[in-house]
RODO-2510 file (C-alpha; in nm, 4 decimals, decimal comma):
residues 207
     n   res          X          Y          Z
     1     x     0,0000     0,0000     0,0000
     2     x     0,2587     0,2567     0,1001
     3     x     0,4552     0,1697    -0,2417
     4     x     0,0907     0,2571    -0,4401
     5     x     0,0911     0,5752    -0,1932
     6     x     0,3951     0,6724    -0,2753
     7     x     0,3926     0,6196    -0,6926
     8     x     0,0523     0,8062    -0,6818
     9     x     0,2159     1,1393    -0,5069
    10     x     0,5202     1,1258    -0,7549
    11     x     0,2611     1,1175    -1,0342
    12     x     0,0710     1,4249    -0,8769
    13     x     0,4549     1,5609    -0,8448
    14     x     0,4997     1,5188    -1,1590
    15     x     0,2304     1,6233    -1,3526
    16     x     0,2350     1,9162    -1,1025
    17     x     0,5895     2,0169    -1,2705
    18     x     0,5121     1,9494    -1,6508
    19     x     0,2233     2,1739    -1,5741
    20     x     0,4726     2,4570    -1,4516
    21     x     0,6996     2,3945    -1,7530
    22     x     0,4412     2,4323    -1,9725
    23     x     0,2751     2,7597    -1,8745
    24     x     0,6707     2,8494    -1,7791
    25     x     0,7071     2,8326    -2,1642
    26     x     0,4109     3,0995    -2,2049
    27     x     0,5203     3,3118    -1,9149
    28     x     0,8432     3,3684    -2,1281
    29     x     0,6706     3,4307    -2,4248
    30     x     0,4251     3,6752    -2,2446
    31     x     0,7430     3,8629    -2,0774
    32     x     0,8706     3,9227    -2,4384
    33     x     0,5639     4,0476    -2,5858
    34     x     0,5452     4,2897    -2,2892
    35     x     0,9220     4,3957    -2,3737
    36     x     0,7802     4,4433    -2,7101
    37     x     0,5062     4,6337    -2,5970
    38     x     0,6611     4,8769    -2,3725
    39     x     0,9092     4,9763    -2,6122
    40     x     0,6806     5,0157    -2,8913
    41     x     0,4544     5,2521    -2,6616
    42     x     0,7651     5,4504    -2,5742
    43     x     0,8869     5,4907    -2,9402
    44     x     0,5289     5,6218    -3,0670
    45     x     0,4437     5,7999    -2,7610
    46     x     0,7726     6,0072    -2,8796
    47     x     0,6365     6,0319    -3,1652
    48     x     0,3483     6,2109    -3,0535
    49     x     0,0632     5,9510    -3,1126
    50     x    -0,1394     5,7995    -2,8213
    51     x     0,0068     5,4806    -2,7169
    52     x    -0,1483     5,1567    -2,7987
    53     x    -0,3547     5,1206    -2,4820
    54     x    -0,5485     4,8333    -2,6755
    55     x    -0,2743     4,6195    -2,7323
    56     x    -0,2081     4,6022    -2,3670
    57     x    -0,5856     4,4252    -2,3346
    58     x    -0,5372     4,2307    -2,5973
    59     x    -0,2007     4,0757    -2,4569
    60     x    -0,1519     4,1424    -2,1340
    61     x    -0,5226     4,0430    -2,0087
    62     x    -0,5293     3,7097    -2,1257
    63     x    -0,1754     3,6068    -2,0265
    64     x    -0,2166     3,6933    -1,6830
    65     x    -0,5259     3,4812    -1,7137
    66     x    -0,3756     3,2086    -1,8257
    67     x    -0,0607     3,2578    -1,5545
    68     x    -0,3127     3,2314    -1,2726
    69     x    -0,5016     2,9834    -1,4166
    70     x    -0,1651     2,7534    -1,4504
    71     x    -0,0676     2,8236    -1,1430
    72     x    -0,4244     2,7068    -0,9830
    73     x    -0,3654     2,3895    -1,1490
    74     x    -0,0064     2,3531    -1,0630
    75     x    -0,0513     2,4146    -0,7110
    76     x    -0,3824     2,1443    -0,6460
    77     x    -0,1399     1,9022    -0,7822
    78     x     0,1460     2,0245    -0,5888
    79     x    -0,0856     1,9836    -0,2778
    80     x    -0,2184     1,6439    -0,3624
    81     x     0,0861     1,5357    -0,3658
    82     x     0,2180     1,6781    -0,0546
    83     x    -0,1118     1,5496     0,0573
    84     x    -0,0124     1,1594    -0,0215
    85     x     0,3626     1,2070     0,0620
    86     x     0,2726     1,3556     0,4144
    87     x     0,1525     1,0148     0,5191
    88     x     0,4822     0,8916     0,4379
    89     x     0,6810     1,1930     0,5591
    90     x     0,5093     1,3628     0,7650
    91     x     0,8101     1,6307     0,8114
    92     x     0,7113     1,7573     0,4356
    93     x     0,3500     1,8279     0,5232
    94     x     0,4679     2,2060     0,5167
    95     x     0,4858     2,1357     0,2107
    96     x     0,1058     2,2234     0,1169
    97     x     0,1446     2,5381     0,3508
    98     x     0,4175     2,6757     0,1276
    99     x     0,1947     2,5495    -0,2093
   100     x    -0,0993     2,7966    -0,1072
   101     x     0,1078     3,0802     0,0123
   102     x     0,2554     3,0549    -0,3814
   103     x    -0,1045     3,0909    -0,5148
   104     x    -0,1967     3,3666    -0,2780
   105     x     0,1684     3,5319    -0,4320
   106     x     0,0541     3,4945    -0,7566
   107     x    -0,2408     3,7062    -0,7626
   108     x    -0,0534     3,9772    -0,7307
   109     x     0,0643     4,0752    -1,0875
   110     x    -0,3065     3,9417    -1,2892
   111     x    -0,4683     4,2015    -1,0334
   112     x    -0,2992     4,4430    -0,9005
   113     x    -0,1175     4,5511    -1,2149
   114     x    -0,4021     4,6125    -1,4574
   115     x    -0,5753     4,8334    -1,1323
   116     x    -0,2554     5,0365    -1,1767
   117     x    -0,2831     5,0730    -1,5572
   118     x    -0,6208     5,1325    -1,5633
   119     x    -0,6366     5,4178    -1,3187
   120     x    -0,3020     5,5608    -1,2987
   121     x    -0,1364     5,7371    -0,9702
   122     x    -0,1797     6,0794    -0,9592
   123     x     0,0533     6,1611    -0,6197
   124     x     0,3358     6,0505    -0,4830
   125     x     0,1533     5,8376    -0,1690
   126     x    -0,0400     5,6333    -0,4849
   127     x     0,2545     5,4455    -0,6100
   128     x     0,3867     5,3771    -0,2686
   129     x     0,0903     5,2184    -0,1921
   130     x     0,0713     5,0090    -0,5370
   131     x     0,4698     4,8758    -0,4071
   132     x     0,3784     4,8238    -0,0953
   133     x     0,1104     4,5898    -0,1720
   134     x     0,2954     4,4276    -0,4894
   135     x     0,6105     4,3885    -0,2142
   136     x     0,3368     4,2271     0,0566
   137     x     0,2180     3,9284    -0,2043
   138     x     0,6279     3,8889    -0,3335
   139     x     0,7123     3,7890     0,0355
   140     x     0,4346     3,6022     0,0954
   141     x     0,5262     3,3864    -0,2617
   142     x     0,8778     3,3706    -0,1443
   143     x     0,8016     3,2444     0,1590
   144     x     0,6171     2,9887    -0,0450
   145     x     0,8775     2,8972    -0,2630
   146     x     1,1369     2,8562     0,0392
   147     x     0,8786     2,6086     0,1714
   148     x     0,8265     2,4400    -0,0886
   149     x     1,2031     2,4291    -0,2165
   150     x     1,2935     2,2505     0,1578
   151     x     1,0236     1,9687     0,1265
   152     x     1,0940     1,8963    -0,1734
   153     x     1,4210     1,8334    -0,1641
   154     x     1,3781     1,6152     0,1078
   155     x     1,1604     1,4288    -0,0515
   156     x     1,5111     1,3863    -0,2750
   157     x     1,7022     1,2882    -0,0002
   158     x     1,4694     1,0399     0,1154
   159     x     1,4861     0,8554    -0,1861
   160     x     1,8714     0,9701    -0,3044
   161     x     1,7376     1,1260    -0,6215
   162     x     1,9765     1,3785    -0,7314
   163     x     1,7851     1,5065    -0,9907
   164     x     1,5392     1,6231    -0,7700
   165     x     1,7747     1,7900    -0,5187
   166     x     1,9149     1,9776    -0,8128
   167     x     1,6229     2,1023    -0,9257
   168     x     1,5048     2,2290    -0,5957
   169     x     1,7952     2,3996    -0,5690
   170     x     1,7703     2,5980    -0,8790
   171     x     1,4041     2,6769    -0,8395
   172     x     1,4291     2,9616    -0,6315
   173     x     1,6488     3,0899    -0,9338
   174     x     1,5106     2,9552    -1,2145
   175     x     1,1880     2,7947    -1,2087
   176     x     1,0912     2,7201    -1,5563
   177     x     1,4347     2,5101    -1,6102
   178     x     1,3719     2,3844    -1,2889
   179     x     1,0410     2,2791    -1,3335
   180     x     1,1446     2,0146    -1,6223
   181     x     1,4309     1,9000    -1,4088
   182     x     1,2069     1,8259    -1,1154
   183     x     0,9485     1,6368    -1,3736
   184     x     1,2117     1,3513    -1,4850
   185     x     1,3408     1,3875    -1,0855
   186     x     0,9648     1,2316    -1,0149
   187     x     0,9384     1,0322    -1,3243
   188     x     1,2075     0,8463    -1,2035
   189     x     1,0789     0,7926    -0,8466
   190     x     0,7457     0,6976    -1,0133
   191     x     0,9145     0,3970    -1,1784
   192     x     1,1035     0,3051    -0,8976
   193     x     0,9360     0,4308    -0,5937
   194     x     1,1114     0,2462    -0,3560
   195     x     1,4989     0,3606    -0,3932
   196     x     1,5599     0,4980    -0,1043
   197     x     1,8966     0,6299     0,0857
   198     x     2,0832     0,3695     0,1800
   199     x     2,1250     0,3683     0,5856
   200     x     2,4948     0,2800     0,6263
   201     x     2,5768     0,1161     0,9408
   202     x     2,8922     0,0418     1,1629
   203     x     3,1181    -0,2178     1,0835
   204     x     3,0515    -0,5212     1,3235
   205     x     3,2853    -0,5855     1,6036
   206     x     3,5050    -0,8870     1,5165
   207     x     3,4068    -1,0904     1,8202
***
């Protein structure tokens, strides 16, 4: 039973991480158009036109949709998993603490950016308070992360997978490589869910 237990969580794992690859992949691609976009609106606001407000909408809208709406899906994986694998190891059951503190740190840019856009600051105290609460839900994701980071790479050590203590290592710097990493990490563990550390003990005494 606790080998079924533990290939299910790996596949939640996982699919948790192909899932955060994936929308990783249009999270870069939505970064560039925005690149894009922002110099474009500087170029023809020199020029003396009004800036392409639209395109903003058109772009920016439904990629931060579709960011949040990955991110919903990678973390209820992340914390079925945890979920399982707390019944196993129950010092990872943090684990689901740091998965919803990374949700609640991801609402920040789909909502409180477009609030900012649509009705810009017109005093100094306005964009303090727009930082402030864009600084509030970074910690609180970071926090997340950390969490997150630490139980997973036990889960690694438990099981003397180095691919998944590599990836949690990078994650906190980059994700979206990390993500993949940490997929084959799991796929691995999935198909051979019981390699775990080896306990070494002390040489027996000769008599």
């Amino acid at each position: 039973m606790s080998s079924d237990n533990e290939k299910e969580a790996f596949r939640k794992f996982s699919t948790a991480f192909l899932i955060n690859f994936i929308f990783g992949i249009i999270g870069v691609i939505f970064i560039g158009v925005m690149v894009s976009f922002l110099i474009s609106s500087s170029l023809v606001t020199m020029g003396g036109n009004p800036e392409p407000v639209h395109l903003f909408y058109t772009v920016f809208i439904p990629s931060g949709i579709l960011s949040l709406i990955g991110t919903i899906i990678f973390v209820y994986y992340l914390w079925q998993g945890f979920k399982i694998m707390e019944t196993i190891m129950p010092n990872v059951s943090f684990g689901k603490i740091g998965a919803l503190l990374l949700l609640f740190g991801s609402f920040s840019l789909p909502i409180i950016f477009p609030i900012f856009w649509t009705f810009p600051p017109n005093n100094f105290q306005s964009p303090m308070v727009y930082f402030g609460v864009f600084s509030i839900f970074g910690v609180v994701g970071l926090i997340g992360i950390i969490l997150l980071i630490i139980a997973i790479y036990r889960i690694g050590e438990k099981y003397d997978n180095t691919t998944i203590k590599v990836g949690a290592i990078i994650y906190i710097f980059l994700s979206f490589i990390a993500a993949i990493v940490l997929y084959f990490g799991f796929k691995e563990l999935e198909n051979n869910p019981r390699k775990e550390k080896a306990t070494i003990l002390p040489p027996q005494p000769p008599w």
